[in-house]
N, C-alpha and C positions, 0 to 999 in steps of 0.2 A: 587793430587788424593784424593776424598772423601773416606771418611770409616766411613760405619756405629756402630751401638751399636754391631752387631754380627761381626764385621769385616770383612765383605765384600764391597772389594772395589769399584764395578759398580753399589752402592744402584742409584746414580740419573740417570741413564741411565734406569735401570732395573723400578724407579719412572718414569720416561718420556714414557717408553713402556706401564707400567699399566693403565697410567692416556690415554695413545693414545686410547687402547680397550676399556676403559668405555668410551671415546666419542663416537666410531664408534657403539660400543653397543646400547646408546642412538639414536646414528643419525636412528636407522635399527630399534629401538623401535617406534620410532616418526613415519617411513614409515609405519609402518606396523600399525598405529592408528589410519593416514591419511586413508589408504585402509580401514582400516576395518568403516570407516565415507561414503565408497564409491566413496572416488574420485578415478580419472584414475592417471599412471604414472606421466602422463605428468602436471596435476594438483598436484598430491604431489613435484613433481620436483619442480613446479613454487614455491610452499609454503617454500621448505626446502631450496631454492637457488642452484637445482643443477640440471641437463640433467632428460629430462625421462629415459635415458638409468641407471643412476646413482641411482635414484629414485626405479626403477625397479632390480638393483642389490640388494640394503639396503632388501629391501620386498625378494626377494631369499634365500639372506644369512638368512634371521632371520626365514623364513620358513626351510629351512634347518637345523636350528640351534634347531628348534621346535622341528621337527620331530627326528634328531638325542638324544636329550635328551627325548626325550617322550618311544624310542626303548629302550634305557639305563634303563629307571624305568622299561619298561615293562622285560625287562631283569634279572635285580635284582628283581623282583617278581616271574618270571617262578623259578628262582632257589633259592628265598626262597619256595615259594610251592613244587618244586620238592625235597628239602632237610628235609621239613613237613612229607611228603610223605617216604620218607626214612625212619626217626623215627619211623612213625606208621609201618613202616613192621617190622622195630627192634621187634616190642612190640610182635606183632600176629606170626610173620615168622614162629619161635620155635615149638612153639604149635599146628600151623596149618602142618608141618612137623611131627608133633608128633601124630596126627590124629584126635587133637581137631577141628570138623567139622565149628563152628562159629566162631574161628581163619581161617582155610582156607576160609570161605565165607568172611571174614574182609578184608585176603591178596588180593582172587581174584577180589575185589573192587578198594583196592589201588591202585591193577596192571592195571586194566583196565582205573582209574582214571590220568594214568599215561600216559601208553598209547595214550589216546586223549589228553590230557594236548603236547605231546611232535608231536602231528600228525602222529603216527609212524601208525593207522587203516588206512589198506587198505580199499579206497572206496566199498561201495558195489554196486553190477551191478542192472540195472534196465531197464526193458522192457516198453518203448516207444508206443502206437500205434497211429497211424494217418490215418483216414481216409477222405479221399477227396472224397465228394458227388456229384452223376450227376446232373449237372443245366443246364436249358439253359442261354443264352444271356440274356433273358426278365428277368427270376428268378435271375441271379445273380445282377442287376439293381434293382429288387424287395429288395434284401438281403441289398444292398449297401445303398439304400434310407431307410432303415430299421433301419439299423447302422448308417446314419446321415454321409456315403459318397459320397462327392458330385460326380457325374460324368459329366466329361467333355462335351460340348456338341458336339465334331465330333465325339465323341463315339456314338452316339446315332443315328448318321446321318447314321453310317457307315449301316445301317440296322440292326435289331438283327433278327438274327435265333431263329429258335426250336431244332436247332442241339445244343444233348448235349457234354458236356465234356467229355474228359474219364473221369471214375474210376480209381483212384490207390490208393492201402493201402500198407503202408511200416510200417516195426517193423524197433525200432531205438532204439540199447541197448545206455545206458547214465547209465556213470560210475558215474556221478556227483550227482546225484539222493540219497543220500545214505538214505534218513531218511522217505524217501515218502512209501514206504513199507514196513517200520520192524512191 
């Protein structure tokens, strides 16, 4: 049984595991430097000696592995700025409580920087209009060739009318709108 300098006894096992991850590491580095060259699965496979399917896993996991570690920073960022954010209300809170007016405009910034920083603002509602104007057959083909749409030619066989289209105008609230109207 090995034992290392701390006296643990599974150092070469626990060595044969680390040394396994920094291969597969590299193998998922190498895929992902093929793809980003352009080539397809099945040409990094050919390069790296293994299936497109194999090829195509090494490019997932290390996409995966990207994006998991990318959330993590962005993580430890939201909650060093949210804890930034904390101190500075330490500072104003008191005062602004106490009816010092540019402490309470100081807090009601932090709060509202907080606020959006966490997504907690309810979208704001926003009115939509659309109107759809009378054309006929001819003028909408006018309109089309105008904008450089081609139209087909049994469309054109079909006859065009002077009969117009209806009118309709519809209002469409869109909650997702929030910044087009403040």
């Amino acid at each position: 049984m090995k034992t290392d300098f701390t006296g643990d006894n599974n150092s070469g096992k626990k060595n044969r595991m680390s040394q396994h991850k920094i291969l597969k590491k590299e193998r998922r580095l190498e895929a992902i430097q093929l793809r980003k060259q352009g080539l397809t699965y099945a040409e990094i496979g050919r390069a790296m000696g293994v299936t497109r399917q194999a090829a195509y896993s090494y490019v997932e996991r290390e996409f995966k592995h990207i994006v998991k570690e990318g959330s993590q920073v962005a993580e430890k960022a939201l909650s060093l700025t949210l804890a930034r954010y904390d101190e500075l209300l330490k500072a104003y809170y008191k005062d602004a409580v106490g009816g010092n007016r540019e402490s309470l405009q100081d807090v009601l910034q932090i709060m509202d920087r907080q606020v959006k920083l966490l997504g907690l603002e309810a979208p704001k509602r926003s009115e939509t209009s659309i109107t759809y104007q009378t054309m006929t057959d001819a003028e909408l083909v006018q309109q089309a060739t105008m904008w450089g749409i081609a139209i087909p030619d049994e469309n054109l066989q079909l006859g065009l009318t002077s009969t117009p289209h209806n009118d309709t105008v519809q209002n469409i609230t869109n909650p997702l709108h929030e910044e087009e109207h403040q």
